[in-house]
C-alpha positions in Angstrom: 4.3 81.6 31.1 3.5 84.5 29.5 7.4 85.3 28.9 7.0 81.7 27.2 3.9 83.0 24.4 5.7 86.1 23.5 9.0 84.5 22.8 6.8 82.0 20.7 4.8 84.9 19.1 7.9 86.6 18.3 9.3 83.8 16.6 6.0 82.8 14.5 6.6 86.7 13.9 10.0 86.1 12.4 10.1 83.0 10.5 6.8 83.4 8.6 8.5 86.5 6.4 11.5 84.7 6.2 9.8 81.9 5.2 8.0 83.5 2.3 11.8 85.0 1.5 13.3 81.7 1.1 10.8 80.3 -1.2 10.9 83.2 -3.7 15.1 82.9 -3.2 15.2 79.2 -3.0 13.4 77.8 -6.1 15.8 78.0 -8.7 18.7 77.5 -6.2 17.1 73.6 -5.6 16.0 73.2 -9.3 19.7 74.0 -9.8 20.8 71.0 -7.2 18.7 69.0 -8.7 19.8 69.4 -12.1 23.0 67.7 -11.0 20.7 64.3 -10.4 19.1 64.7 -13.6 21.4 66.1 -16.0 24.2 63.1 -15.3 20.9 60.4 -15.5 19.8 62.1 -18.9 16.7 62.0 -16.8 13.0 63.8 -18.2 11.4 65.7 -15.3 8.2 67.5 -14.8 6.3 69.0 -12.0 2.8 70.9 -11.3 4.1 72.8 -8.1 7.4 72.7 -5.9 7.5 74.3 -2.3 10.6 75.1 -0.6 9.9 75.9 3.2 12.9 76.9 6.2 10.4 74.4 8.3 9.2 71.5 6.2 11.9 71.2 3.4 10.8 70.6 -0.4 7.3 69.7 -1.0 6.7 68.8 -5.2 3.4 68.0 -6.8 2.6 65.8 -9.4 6.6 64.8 -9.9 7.0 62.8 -13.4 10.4 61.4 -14.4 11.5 59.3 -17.8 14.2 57.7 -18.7 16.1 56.9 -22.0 15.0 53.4 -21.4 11.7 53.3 -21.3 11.5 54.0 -16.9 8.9 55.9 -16.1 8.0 57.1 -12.4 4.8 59.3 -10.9 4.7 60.3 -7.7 1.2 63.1 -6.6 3.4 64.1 -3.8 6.6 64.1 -2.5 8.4 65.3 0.5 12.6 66.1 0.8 13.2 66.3 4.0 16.1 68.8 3.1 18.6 71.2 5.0 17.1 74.5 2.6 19.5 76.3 4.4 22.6 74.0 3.8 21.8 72.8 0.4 21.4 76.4 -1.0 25.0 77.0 0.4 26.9 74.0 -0.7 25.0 73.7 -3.8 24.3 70.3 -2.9 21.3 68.2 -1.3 21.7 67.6 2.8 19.0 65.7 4.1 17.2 65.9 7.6 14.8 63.3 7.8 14.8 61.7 4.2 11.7 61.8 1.9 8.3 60.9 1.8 6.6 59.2 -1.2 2.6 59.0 -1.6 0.9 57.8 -4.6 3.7 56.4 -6.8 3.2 54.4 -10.3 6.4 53.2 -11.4 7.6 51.1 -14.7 11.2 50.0 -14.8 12.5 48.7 -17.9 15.0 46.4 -16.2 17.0 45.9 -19.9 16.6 49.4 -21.1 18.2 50.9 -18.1 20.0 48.6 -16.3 22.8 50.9 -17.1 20.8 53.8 -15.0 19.7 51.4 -12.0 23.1 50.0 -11.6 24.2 54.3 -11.1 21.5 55.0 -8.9 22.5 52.0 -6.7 26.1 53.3 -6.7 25.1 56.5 -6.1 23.0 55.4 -2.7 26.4 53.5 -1.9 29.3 55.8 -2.9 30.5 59.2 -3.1 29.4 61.2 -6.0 31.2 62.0 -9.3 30.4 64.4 -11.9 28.8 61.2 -14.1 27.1 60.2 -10.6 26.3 62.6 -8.1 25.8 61.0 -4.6 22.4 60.8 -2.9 24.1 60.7 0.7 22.8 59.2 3.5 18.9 59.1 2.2 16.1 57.4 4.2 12.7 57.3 2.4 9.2 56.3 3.5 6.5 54.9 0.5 3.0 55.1 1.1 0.5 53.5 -1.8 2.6 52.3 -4.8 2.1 50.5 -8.0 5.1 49.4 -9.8 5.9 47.3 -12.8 8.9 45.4 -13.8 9.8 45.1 -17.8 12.7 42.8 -18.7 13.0 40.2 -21.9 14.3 37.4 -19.4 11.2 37.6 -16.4 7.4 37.3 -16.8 5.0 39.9 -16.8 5.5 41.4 -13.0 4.0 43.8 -11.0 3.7 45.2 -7.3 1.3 46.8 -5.5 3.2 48.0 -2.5 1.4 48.9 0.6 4.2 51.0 2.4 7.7 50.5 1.9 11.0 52.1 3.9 14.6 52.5 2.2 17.5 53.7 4.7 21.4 54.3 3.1 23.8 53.0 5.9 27.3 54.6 6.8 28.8 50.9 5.4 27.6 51.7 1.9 24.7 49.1 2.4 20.6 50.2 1.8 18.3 48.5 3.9 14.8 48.0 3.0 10.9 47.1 3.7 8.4 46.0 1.5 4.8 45.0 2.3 2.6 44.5 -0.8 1.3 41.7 -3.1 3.4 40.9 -6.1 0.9 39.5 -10.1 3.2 37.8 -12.3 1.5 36.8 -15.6 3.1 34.1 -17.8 0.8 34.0 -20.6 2.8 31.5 -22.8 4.0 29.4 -19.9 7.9 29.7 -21.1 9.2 30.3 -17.1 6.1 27.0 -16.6 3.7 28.6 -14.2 1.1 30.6 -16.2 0.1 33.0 -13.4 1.1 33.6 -9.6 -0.5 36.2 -7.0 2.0 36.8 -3.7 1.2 38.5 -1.3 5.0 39.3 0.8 6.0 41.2 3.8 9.7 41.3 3.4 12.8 42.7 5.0 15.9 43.0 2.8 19.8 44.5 2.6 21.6 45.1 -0.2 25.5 45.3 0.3 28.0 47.5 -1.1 29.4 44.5 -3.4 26.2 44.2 -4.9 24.7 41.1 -2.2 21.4 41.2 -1.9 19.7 39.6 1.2 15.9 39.3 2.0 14.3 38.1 4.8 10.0 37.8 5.8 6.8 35.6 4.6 4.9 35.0 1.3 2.2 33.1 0.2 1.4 32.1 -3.3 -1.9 31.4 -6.1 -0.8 30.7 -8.9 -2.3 28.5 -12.2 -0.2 25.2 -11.3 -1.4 25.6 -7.1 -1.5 27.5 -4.2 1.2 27.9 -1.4 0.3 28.5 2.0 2.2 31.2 4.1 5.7 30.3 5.1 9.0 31.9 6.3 11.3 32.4 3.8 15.1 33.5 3.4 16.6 34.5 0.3 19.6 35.8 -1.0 21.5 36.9 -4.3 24.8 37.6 -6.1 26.1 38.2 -9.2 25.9 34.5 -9.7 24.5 33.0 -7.3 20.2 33.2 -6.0 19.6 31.2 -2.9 15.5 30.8 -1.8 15.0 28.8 1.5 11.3 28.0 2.8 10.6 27.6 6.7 6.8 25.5 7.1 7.3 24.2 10.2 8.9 21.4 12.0 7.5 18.8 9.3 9.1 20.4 6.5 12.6 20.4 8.2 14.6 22.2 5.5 14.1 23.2 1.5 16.3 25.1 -0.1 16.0 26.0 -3.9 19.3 27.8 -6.0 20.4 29.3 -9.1 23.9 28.9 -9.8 24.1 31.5 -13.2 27.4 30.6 -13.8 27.6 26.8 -14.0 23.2 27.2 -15.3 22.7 24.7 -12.4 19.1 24.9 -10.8 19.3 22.6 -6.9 16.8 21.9 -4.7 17.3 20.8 -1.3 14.9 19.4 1.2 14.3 17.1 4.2 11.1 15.9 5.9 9.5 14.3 9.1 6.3 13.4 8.7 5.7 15.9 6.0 2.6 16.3 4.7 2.9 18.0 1.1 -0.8 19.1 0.9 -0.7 21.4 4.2 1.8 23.5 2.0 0.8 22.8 -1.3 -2.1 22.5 -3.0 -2.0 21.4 -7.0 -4.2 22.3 -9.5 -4.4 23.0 -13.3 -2.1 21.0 -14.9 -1.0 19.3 -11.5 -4.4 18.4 -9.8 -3.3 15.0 -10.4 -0.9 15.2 -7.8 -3.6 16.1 -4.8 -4.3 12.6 -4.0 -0.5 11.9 -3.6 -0.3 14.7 -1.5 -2.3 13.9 1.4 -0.1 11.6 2.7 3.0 11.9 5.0 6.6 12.0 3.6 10.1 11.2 5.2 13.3 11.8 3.9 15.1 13.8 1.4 15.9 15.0 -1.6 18.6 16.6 -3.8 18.2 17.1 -7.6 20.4 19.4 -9.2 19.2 20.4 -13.2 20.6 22.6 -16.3 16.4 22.4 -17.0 17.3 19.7 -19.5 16.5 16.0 -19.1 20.1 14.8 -19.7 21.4 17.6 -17.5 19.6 16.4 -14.1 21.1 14.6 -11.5 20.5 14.0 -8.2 19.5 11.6 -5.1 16.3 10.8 -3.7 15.5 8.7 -0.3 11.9 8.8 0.7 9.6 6.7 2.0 5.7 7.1 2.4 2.1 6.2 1.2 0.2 5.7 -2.0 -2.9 6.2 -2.2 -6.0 3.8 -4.2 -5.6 5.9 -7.2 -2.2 4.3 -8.3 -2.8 0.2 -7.4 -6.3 0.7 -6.2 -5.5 0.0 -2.7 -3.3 2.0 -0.4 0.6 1.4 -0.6 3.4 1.9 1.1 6.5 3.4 -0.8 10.1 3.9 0.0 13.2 4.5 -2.7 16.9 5.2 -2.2 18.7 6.0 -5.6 20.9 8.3 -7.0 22.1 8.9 -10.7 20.6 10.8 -13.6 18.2 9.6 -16.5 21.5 8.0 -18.2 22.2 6.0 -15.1 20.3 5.6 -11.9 21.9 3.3 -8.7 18.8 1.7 -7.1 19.6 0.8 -4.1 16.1 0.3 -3.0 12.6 0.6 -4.4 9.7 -1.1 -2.9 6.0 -1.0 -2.4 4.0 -2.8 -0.1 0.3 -2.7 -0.3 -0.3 -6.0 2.1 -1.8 -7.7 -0.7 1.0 -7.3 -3.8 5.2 -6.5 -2.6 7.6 -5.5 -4.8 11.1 -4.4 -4.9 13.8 -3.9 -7.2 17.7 -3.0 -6.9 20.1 -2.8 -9.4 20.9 0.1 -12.3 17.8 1.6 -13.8 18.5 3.6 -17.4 15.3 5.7 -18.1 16.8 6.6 -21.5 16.0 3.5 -23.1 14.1 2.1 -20.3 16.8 0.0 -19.5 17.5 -2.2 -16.7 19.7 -4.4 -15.0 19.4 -6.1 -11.4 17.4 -7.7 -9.1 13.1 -7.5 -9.2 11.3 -9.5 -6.0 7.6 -10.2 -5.8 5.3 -11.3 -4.0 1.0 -11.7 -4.7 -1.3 -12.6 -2.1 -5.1 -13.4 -3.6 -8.5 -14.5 -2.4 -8.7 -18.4 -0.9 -5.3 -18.4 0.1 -3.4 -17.9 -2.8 -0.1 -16.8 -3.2 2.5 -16.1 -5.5 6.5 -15.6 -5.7 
């Protein structure tokens, strides 16, 4: 035991000097590393205090970066989990345990420096060059984060990140966690939602071919409703996005994509027994549809759009309930078509109230409001009367 405290005193005894050595020998050398990040990236960067320690790495105070683009990053404290040793003799960075972020604000000018994003991905993926030095194999933890996203083609976004984890993968891929809430202002309504709060625990992997793959739950307020929490999976390309939404055994599949190539917006969906109003709730400009969302839905839907009227298309079988608010009396619906606005094949549309029936098939042209086929009816009225 006591051979066990003087080996431990003699060691506190040796690496505190050496220590104190290595920081007054070490600074420039890791400003100089660094300076092979930065130079490259055209990259602004201040600090108040930096820290190299044998037994702890690189500690840095008060760490502010810009960009050309109009990036900005502040972090009060962060840790590199760094080899000193190693990275003052190879003149490059070699990572132990990865670094450690604590009070970050962040703007990214997703335009200005997609350029600079794009090398910083590469450089998380791929051995370095001269034009972009490699990161290696870097893990970093988050704690506490605000960070907003600038670009000409999204709203107003921003995240408040809770804690977040990034790890760089021996196959070139990064994977990644992010728990936080995510404000998206819309001010002018041009992407047609005015404002959206989401809270979002996601897991996610991005690939070396650029794939991106996310995985976890979100919930939504936003101006036109609320969404209640659901499981979602999502994934995106260079032309392709992908969201799909898991609510439960009622809302059997819905699948929404982005096809950037062709312009084509799809939604996909099927439901059993689906009631719309246990995962949505309208209001603002879409309260109206509340009352039609109380009621159960079966069937599916597939619409595909360019966001035009003339460039929508798609088929629809459902069949439910209407409620008093559209004949004064609860309904039942049900409609199997297909077609666009040009040209729709009815197959089937029909309501049933008890009292009035009605159904139509033929070709329905809402251009125009044209129509050709076959209209049934039938009127049931006080004292027995009846029509046909």
């Amino acid at each position: 035991m006591l051979a066990a405290v003087l080996s431990a005193a003699a060691w506190i005894a040796f690496i505190g000097p050496l220590d104190r050595i290595l920081v007054a020998f070490s600074r420039e050398r890791i400003e100089h590393a660094l300076a092979a990040y930065v130079q490259p990236w055209k990259l602004s960067v201040s600090y108040h205090s930096a820290s190299p320690s044998f037994a702890l790495g690189l500690s840095m105070r008060d760490l502010r970066i810009s960009t050309p683009g109009g990036s900005s990053l502040y972090l009060r404290r962060v840790r590199l989990g760094l080899d000193i040793v190693r990275s003052l003799v190879s003149g490059q960075l070699v990572w132990t345990d990865g670094v450690l972020l604590e009070g970050v604000q962040a703007r990214l000018n997703l335009d200005g420096d997609r350029e600079l994003l794009t090398t910083i991905l590469r450089a998380l993926q791929e051995p370095g060059t001269d034009s972009a030095p490699s990161l290696g194999k870097l893990g970093a933890v988050l704690r506490g984060a605000s960070l907003e996203l600038v670009s000409d083609s999204l709203p107003a976004l921003s995240i408040d990140i809770r804690r977040a984890s990034m790890d760089a993968g021996d196959d070139k891929s990064i994977a990644f966690s992010v728990a936080g809430t995510l404000r998206a202002n819309d001010p002018d309504w041009r992407f047609g939602f005015g404002s959206a709060l989401v809270p979002l625990s996601v897991l996610g992997k991005l690939d070396a071919d650029g794939t991106l793959a996310l995985s976890g739950t979100l919930m939504a307020d936003t101006a036109l409703g609320s969404l209640s929490e659901v499981r979602m999976s999502a994934s995106l390309s260079d032309s392709l996005g992908q969201l799909s939404l898991d609510a439960g055994k009622t809302l059997e599949s819905l699948r929404l994509s982005y096809d950037r190539d062709s312009g084509l917006a799809r939604m996909e969906g099927s439901f059993k027994d689906f009631v719309p109003l246990g995962l949505f709730i309208p209001k603002g400009k879409l309260a109206f549809l509340r009352p039609y969302f109380r009621y159960p839905v079966n069937g599916s839907v597939n619409i595909s759009s360019d966001v035009s009227l003339a460039g929508t298309a798609g088929s629809v079988s459902l069949r439910g309930r209407l409620p008093p608010e559209f004949l004064g009396t609860e309904a039942g619906f049900s409609i199997d078509a297909s077609g666009s606005p040009n040209g729709m094949d009815i197959r089937n549309a029909s309501i049933d109230s008890g009292q009035l029936f009605a159904r139509y098939r033929g070709r329905f042209r809402l251009a125009g409001l044209g129509a050709n086929g076959i209209l049934e009816g039938r009127w049931r009225g006080p004292n027995g009367l009846f029509a046909e």
